[in-house]
C-alpha positions as CSV (number, residue, x, y, z in Angstrom):
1,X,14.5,40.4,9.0
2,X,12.6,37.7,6.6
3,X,16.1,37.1,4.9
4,X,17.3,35.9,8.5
5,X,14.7,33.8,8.6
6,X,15.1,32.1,5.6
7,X,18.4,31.9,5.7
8,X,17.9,30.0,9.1
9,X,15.3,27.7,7.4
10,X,17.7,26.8,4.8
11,X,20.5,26.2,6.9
12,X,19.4,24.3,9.9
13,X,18.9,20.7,9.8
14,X,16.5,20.2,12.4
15,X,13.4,18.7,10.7
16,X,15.4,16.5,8.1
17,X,14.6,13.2,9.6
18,X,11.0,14.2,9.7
19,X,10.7,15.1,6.1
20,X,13.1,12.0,5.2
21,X,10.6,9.5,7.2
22,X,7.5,11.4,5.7
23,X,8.8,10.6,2.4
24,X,10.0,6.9,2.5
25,X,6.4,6.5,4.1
26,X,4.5,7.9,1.2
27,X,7.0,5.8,-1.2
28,X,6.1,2.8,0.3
29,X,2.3,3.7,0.6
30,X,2.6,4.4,-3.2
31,X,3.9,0.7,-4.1
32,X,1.6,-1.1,-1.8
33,X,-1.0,0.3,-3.7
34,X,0.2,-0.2,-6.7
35,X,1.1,-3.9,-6.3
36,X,-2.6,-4.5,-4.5
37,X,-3.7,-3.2,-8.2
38,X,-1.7,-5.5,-10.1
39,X,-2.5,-8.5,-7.7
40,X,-6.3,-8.1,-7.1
41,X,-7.2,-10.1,-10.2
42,X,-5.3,-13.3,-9.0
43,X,-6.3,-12.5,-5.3
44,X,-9.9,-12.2,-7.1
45,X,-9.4,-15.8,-8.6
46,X,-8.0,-17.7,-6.3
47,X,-10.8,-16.6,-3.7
48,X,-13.4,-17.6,-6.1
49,X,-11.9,-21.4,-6.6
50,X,-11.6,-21.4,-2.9
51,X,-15.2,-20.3,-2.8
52,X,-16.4,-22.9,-5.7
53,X,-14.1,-25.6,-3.6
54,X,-15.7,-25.0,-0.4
55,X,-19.2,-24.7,-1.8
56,X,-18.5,-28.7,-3.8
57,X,-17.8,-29.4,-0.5
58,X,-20.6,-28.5,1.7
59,X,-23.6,-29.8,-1.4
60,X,-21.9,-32.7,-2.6
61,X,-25.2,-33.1,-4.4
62,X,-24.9,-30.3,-7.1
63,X,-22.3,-31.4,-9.7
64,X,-19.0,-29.0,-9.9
């Protein structure tokens, strides 16, 4: 009986697409985090000039 079983498993097709989607999903999981580590230090800079910009902006008084 548990080698009919198996031998099913192997042989039918039925959750393919599932297990296909599952793993494009975590491959594209994987790179999006990879690339928001590689870009957070120029996401990290260009918020802080934005920042420093604004800040000139709103106290003209203080020198930038």
């Amino acid at each position: 009986m548990p080698v009919s079983v198996l031998t099913r498993f192997i042989a039918e097709e039925g959750g393919q697409d599932l297990l296909e989607y599952a793993l494009l999903t975590a491959a594209i999981g994987m790179c999006a985090v990879v690339a928001f580590n590689l870009w957070s230090g120029a996401i990290n800079t260009t918020y802080s000039s934005w920042n420093t910009s604004v800040n000139c902006l709103w106290d003209p008084a203080t020198k930038c």
